[in-house]
N, C-alpha and C positions, 0 to 999 in steps of 0.2 A: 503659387505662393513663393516668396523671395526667403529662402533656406536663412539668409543671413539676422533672421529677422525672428528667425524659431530660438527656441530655447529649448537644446536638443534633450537636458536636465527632465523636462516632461514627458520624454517619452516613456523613461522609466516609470514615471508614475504612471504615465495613460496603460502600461504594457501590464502593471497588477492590476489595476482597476479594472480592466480588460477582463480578469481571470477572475478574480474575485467577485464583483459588481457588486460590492462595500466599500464605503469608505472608511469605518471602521478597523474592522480587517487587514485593507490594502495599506492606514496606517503604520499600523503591528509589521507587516512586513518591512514597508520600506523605512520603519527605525523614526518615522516624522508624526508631528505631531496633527491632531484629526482634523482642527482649524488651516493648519499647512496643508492637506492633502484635498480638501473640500476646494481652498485657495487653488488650489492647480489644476482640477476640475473644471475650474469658473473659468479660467482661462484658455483653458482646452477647449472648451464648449466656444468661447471667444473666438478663438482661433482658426477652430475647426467649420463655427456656423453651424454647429449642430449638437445636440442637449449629449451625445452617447451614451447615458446612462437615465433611466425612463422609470417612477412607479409602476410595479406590475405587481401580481401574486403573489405574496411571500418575501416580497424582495425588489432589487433596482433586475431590469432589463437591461439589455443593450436594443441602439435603435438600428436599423437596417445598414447604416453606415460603420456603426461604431463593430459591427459583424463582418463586414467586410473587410475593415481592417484590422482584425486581432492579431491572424497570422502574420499578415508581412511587419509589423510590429514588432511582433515576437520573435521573427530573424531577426530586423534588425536590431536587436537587444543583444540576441544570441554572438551576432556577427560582429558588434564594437567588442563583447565578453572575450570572442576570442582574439580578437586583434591585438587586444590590449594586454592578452596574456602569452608570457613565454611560455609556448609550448614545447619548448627543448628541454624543461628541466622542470621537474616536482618536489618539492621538497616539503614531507605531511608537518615536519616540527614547527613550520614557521610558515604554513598556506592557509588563508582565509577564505573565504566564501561559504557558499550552503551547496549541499550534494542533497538533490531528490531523489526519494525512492516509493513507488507504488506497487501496496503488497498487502491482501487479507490479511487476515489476523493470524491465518494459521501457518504464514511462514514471520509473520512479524514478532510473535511471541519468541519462537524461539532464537532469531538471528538479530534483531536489531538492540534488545539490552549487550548483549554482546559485542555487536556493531558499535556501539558506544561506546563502551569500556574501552576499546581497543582505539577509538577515536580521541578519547581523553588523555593516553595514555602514549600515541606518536604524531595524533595529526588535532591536538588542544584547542588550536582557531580555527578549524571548522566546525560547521553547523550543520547539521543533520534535518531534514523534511521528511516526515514520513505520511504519506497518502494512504492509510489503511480504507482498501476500493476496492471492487471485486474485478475477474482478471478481463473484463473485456473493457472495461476505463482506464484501467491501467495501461492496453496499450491502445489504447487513444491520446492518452495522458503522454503516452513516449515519443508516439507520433506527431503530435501537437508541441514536442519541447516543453511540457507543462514539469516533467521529470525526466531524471538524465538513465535509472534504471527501476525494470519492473520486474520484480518477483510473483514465482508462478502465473506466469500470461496467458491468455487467454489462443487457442492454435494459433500462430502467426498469420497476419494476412499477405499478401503478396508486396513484400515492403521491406525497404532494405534496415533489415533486423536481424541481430545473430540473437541464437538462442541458446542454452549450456545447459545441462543437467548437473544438480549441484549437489543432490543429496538423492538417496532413495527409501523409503521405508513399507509399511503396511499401518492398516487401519486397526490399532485396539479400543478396547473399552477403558471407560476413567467411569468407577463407582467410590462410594463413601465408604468409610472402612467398615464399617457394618450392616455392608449391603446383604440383603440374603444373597446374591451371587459368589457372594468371597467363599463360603462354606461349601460350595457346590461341587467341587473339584470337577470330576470328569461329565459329573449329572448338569456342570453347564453346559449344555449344548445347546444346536442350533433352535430348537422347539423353547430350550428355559431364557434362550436370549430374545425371542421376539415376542415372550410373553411380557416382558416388563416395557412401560413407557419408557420414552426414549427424548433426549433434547437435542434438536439441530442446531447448527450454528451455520450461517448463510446469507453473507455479506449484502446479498440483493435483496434478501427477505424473502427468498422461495421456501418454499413447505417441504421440497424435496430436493438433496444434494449428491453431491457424487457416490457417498455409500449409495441411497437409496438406489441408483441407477444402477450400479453393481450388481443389489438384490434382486432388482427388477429382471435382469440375464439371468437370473438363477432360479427363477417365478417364487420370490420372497418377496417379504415387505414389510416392514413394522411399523406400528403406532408414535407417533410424533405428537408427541403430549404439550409443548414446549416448542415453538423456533425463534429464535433472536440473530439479531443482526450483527454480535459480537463475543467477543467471549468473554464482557465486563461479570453478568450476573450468572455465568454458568459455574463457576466452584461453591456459591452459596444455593445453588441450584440442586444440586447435585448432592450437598451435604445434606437438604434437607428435605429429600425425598428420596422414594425407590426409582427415580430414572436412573438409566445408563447414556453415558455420553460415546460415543464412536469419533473420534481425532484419529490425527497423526502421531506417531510416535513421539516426533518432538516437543505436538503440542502437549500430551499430556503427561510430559517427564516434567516440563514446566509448572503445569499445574499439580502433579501430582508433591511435585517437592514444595511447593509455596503454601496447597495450601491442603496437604496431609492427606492427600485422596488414595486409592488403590488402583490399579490398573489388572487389566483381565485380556487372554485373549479374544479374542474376537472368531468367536466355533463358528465361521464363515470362511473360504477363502475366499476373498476377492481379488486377489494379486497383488502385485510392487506399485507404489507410487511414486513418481516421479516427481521433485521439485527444480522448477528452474528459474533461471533469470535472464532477462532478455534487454538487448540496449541495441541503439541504433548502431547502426556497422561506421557513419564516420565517427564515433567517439572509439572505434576499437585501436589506434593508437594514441590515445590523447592519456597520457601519463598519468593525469588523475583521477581518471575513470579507471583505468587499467588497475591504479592503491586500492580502491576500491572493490573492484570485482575480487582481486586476490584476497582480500581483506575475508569479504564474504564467504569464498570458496577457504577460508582457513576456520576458518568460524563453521562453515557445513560440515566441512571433512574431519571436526574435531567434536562432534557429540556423542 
């Protein structure tokens, strides 16, 4: 194919379509209109001699070709990103672009409204992605350049990735203010905690999550009345019945101040837990990754 002849303008397009496989969507991102991006598609397909994006299930596919070249795509997206940018100097007052980040809910609740604040307030023109995903897409999602960093990951794989511990807490309970647990003082214990139904939260849709595993070491267990895949409907959840939610500290300082809840120990030890965030090792001098992290580790270190 004669390079001189490309219109280098589509690879950008082809590199969301890629990821996305909407063209509604892929739109939205790249700021163009859906007639415009369907247009670039039809000429992509021209180009290329081949449809890359295919009715299937649910949705467009990609065709066996269009899979082949996601990744080298997406360097080279990466690789004009960074060429084109001075990387000697950052400056948040007056830097544009979008910074991704891939992160459950239960580190997203509490750092990224904050994340923002603090982005409104020194770094205005950027733009914020957040990928709420559970932690083994997330670092696929870093792997793949799909996001620049991931919160709470999944154990690392053998893959040039630093990793940081950013905060630490334990697991309590979040009930409604007039749960019969609140009046229980010491008579909560472990036997009045695994009596009451319980609601998980678990980004993949599993029945059972890191408490349960905890209990499982300790040959416990409780009734999971309730699992959902986010923490949209757990504070009306919770207002309006006798479950107990089990979170993190974080998560439920957040909810407990929004939306009037009580929090309880948790007459279990399980231990400390650990939250972190993990980013490819060559972003670890790249100056606006670095705003970033520190951004975040001020924002952990300050709850």
């Amino acid at each position: 194919m004669n390079l001189a002849k490309v219109d280098l303008n589509l690879l950008k397009v082809l590199d969301v379509l890629l990821e996305e496989r909407n063209v509604t969507k892929a739109s939205e991102r790249l700021g163009r209109s859906q007639p415009g991006v369907s247009n670039a598609l039809n000429r992509l397909r021209g180009m290329l001699d081949d449809p890359l994006l295919v009715r299937g299930n649910g949705g467009l596919d990609l065709t066996a070709r269009a899979e082949t070249m996601r990744q080298p795509v997406r360097d080279i997206i990466r690789s004009i990103e960074n060429c084109l940018t001075d990387a000697s100097t950052f400056d948040p007052a007056s830097a544009t672009g979008v910074f991704s980040i891939g992160a459950p809910d239960n580190l997203s609740l509490p750092i990224i409204p904050r994340l923002y604040e603090r982005m409104a307030q020194y770094a205005p023109n950027m733009e914020l992605h957040v990928d709420t995903e559970g932690q083994e897409k997330a670092i696929d999602s870093l792997i793949q350049g799909r996001i620049d960093l991931a919160l709470d990951p999944a154990p690392v794989p053998k893959a040039p990735i630093h990793v940081q511990t950013i905060l630490q807490g334990k697991f309590i309970c979040l009930v409604r203010k007039d749960h019969p647990t609140v009046k229980m003082g010491k008579k909560f214990d472990t036997d009045a905690f695994l009596s009451f139904p319980h609601i998980l939260v678990d980004s993949k849709g599993a029945r059972k999550g890191l408490f349960d595993r905890k209990l499982a070491e300790l040959n416990l267990s409780r009734r999971i009345a309730v699992s959902v895949s986010n923490f949209a409907m757990v504070p009306q959840m919770l207002r309006r019945s006798d479950m107990i939610g089990v979170f993190t500290q974080r998560v439920c300082d957040v909810l407990q101040e929004d939306y009037d809840l009580v929090v309880l120990p948790v007459p279990v030890d399980t231990g400390i837990l650990d939250g972190k965030m993990a980013w490819l090792v060559r972003h670890d001098n790249d100056l606006k990754h670095k705003w970033f992290r520190r951004e975040i580790e001020h924002i952990a270190g300050n709850f």
